[in-house]
Chimera marker file (.cmm) of the C-alpha trace (Angstrom):
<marker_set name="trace">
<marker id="1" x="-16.601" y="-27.253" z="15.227" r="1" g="1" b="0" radius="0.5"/>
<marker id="2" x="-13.355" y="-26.659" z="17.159" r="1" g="1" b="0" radius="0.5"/>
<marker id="3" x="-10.829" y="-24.061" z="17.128" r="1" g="1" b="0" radius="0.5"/>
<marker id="4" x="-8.674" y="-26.215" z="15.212" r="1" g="1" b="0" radius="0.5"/>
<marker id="5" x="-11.137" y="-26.277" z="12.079" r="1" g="1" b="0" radius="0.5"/>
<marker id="6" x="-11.503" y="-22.205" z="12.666" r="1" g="1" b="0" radius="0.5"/>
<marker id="7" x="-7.378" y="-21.726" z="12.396" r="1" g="1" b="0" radius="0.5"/>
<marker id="8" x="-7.167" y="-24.289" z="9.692" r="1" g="1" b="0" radius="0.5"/>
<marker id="9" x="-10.093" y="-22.295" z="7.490" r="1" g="1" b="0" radius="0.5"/>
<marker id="10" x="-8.404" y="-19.000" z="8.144" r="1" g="1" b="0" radius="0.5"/>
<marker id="11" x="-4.947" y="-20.567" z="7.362" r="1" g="1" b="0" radius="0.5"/>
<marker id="12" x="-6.821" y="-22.371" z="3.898" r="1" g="1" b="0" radius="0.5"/>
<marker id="13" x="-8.433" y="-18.742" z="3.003" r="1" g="1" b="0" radius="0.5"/>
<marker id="14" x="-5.311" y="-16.676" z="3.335" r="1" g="1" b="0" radius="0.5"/>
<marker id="15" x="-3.623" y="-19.440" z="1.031" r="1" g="1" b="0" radius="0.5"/>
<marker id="16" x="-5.999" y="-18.877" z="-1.755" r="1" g="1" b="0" radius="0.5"/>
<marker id="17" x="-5.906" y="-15.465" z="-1.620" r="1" g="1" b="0" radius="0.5"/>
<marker id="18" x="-1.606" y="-15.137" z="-1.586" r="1" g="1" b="0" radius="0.5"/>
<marker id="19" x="-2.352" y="-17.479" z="-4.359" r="1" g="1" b="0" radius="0.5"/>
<marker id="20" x="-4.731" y="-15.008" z="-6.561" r="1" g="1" b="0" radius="0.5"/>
<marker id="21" x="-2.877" y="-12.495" z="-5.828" r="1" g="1" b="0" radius="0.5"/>
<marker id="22" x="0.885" y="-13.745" z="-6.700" r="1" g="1" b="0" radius="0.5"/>
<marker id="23" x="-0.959" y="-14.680" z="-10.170" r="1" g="1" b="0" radius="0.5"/>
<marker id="24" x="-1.872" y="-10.936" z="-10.638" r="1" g="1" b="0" radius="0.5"/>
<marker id="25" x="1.431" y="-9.962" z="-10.544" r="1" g="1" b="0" radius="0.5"/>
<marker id="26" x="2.209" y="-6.220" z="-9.520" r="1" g="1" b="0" radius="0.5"/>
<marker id="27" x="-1.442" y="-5.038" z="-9.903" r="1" g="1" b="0" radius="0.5"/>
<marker id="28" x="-2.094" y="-4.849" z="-6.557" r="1" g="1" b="0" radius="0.5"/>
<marker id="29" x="0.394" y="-3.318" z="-5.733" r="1" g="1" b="0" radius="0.5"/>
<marker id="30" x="-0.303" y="-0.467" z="-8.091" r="1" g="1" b="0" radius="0.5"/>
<marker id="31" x="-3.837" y="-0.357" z="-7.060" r="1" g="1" b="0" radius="0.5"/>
<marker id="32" x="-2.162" y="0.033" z="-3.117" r="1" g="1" b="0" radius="0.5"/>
<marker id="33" x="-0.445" y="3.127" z="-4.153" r="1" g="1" b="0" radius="0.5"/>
<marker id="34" x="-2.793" y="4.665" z="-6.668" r="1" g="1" b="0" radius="0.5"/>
<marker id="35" x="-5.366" y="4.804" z="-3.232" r="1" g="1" b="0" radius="0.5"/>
<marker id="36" x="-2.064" y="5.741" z="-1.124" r="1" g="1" b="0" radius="0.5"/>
<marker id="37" x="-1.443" y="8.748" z="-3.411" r="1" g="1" b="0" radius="0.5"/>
<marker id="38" x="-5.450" y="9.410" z="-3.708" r="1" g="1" b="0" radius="0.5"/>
<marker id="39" x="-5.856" y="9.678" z="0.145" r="1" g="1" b="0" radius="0.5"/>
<marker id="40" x="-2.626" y="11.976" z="0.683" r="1" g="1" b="0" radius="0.5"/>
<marker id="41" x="-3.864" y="14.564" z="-2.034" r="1" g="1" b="0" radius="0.5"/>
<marker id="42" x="-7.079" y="14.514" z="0.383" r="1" g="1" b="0" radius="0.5"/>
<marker id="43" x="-5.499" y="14.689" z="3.006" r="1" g="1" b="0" radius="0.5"/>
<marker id="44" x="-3.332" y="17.665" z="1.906" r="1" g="1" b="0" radius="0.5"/>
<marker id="45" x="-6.281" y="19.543" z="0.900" r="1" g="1" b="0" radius="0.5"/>
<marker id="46" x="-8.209" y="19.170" z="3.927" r="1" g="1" b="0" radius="0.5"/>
<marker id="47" x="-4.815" y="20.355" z="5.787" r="1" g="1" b="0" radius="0.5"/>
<marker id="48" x="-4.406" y="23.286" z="3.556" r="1" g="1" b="0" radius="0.5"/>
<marker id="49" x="-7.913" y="24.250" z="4.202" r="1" g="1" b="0" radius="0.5"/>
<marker id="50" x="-8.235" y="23.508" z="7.848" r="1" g="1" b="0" radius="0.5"/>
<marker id="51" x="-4.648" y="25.961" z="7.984" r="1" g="1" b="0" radius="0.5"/>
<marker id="52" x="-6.442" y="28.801" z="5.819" r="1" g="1" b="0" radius="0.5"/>
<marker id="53" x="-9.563" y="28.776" z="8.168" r="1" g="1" b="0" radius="0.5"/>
<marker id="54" x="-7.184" y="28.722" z="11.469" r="1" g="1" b="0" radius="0.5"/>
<marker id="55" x="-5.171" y="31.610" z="10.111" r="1" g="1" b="0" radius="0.5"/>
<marker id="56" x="-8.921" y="34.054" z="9.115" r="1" g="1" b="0" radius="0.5"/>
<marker id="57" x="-10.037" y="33.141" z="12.768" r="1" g="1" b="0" radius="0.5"/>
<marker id="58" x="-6.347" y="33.907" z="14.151" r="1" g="1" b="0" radius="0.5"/>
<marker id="59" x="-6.091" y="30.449" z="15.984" r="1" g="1" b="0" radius="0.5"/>
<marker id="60" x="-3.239" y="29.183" z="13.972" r="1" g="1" b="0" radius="0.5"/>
<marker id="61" x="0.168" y="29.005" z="15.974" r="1" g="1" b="0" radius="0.5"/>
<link id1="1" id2="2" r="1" g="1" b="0" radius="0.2"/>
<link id1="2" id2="3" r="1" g="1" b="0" radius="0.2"/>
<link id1="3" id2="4" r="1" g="1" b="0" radius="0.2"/>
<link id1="4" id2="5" r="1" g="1" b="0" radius="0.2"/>
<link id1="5" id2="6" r="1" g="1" b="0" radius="0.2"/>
<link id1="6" id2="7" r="1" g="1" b="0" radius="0.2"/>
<link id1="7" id2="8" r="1" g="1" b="0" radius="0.2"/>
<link id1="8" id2="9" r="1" g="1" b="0" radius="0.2"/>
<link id1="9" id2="10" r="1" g="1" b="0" radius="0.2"/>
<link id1="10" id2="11" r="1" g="1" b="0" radius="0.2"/>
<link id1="11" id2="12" r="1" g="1" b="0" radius="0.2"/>
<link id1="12" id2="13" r="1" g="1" b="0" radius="0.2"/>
<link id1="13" id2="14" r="1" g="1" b="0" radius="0.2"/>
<link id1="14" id2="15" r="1" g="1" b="0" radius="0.2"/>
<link id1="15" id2="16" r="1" g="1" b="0" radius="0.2"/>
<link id1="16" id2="17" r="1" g="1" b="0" radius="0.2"/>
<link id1="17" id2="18" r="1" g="1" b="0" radius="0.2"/>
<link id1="18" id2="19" r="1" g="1" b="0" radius="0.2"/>
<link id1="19" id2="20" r="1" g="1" b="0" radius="0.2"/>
<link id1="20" id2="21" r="1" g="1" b="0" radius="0.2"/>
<link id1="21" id2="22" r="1" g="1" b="0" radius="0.2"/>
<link id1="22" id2="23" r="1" g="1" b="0" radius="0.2"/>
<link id1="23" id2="24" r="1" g="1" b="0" radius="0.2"/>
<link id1="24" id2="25" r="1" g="1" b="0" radius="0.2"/>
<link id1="25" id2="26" r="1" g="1" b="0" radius="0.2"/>
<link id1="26" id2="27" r="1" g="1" b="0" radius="0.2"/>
<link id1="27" id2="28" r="1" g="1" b="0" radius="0.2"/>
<link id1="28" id2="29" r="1" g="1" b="0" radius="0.2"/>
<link id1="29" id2="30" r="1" g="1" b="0" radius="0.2"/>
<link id1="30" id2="31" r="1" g="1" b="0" radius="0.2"/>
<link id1="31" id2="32" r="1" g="1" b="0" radius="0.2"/>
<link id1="32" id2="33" r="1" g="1" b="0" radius="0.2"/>
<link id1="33" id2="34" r="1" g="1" b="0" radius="0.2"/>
<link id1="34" id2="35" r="1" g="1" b="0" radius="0.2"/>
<link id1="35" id2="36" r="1" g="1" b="0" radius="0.2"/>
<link id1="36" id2="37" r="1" g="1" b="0" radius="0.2"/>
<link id1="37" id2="38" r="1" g="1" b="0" radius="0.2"/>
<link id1="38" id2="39" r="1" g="1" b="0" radius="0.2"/>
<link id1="39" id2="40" r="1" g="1" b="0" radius="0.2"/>
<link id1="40" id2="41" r="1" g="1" b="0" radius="0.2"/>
<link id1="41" id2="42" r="1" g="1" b="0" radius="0.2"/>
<link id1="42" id2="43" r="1" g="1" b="0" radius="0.2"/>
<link id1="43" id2="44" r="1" g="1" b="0" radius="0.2"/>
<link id1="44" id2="45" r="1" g="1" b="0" radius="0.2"/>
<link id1="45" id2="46" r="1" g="1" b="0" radius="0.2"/>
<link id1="46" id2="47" r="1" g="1" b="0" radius="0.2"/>
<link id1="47" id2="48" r="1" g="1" b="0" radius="0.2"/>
<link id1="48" id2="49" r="1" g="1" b="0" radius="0.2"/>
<link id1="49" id2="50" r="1" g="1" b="0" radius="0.2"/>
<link id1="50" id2="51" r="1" g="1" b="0" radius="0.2"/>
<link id1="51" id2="52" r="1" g="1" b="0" radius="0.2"/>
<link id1="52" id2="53" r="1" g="1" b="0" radius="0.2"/>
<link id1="53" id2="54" r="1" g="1" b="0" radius="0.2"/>
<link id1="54" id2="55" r="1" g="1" b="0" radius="0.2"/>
<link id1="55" id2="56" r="1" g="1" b="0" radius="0.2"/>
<link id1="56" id2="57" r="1" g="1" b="0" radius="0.2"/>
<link id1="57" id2="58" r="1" g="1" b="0" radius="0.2"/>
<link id1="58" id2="59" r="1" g="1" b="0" radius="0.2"/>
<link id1="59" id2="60" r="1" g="1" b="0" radius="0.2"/>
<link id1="60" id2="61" r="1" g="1" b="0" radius="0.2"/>
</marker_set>
């Protein structure tokens, strides 16, 4: 096994996959931003939070 048979197995794997996923149509994308969305809610929790403890201990600027 060369590097020639590694590139040409990556290039033959990322062809199937574009393939599956141009026949699910906009799915994926949906999925992509129903976990964007997810992980910003988080997010803006956490940062509300970590604000709210900052401001009790008097360490918020």
């Amino acid at each position: 096994m060369n590097m020639t048979d590694i590139f040409y197995g990556t290039g033959d794997f990322f062809q199937w996959t574009f393939k599956f996923i141009k026949g699910s149509g906009n799915v994926p994308n949906v999925i992509f931003w129903i976990i964007i969305c997810a992980l910003m809610v988080v997010w803006l929790r956490m940062q509300a939070r970590f604000n709210n403890e900052a401001k009790a201990k008097g360490t918020l600027k």
